[in-house]
Residue, then its C-alpha position, 0 to 999 in steps of 0.5 A: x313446599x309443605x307436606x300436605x301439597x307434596x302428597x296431594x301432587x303425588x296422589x292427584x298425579x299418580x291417580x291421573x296416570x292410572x285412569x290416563x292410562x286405562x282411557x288410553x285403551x277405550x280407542x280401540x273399544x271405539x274402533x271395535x264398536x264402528x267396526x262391528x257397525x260397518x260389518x252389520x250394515x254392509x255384511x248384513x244389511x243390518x244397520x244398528x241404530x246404537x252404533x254411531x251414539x255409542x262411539x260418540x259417548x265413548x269418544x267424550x269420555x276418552x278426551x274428557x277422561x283423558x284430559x288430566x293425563x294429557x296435561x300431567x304429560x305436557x301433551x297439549x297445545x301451547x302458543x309458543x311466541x316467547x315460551x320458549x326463550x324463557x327461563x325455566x323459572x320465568x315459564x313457571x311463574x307465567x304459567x302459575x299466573x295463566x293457570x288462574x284462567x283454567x281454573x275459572x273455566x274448569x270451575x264453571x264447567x264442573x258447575x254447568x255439569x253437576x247442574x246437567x248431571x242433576x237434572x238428568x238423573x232427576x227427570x231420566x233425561x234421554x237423547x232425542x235419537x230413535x235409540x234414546x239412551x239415558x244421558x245420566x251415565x256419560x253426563x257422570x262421566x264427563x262431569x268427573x272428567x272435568x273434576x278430574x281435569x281440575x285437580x290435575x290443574x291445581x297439582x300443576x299450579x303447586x309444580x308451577x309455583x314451586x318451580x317458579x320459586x326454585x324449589x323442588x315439591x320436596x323444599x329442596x332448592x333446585x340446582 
């Protein structure tokens, strides 16, 4: 595979790892936050009004930032009828051709989320809860999830074809 597609797989998955790996700890922030929740509702008879929508907007950005480290690891769900009984090059090939699919979605998605994003920036959209946070920061958020999500697909669409060709991302035939 040419130079420039090597680098842009090792930089795209390298960047992925890191902020997949950084994300991985927002649980336990999420479990600090509706811990603190349930002390001050119960312990204080204090319910807070921010609690539920903060844990929702750090849940979005926990599967959304996570969702390209999730992929470089192989982590998600596959409906495995005939997978399995392929080759490793047949598997890549078909994964090539299917990864087309995602990259339609993923497309659409970034543009219904840069539109989001503008809009709520632009007009200082709020959530229509007693709190009313500003929705531009998690729209950001999300919306680079999904950016993020999109460069990790065309890395794997390179590993695929070069997979698929029996080759190593480096040129070299794989054995």
């Amino acid at each position: 595979m040419p130079r420039i597609i090597t680098l842009y797989v090792r930089w795209v998955d390298a960047f992925n790892r890191v902020v997949g790996r950084i994300v991985m700890f927002m649980i336990f922030v999420m479990i600090g936050v509706l811990l603190f929740s349930s002390v001050a509702r119960t312990a204080f008879n204090s319910p807070l009004i921010w609690s539920i929508e903060v844990s929702q907007f750090m849940m979005a950005a926990y599967y959304l930032l996570g969702g390209a480290y999730a992929m470089q690891m192989g982590a998600h769900v596959r409906m495995d009828l005939f997978y399995s009984r392929w080759t490793d090059r047949t598997r890549a090939f078909v994964d090539a051709l299917t990864i087309v699919l995602l990259f339609v979605f993923l497309g659409a998605l970034l543009a219904g989320g840069i539109s989001s994003t503008e809009y709520a920036l632009r007009y200082g959209e709020t959530s229509y809860t007693s709190w009313a946070p500003p929705l531009a920061p998690i729209k950001i958020i999300m919306t680079f999830g999904i950016f993020l999500m999109l460069l990790q697909s065309l890395s794997t669409f390179f590993k695929d074809v070069a997979r698929a060709r029996g080759m190593a991302l480096d040129g070299e035939a794989r054995p």
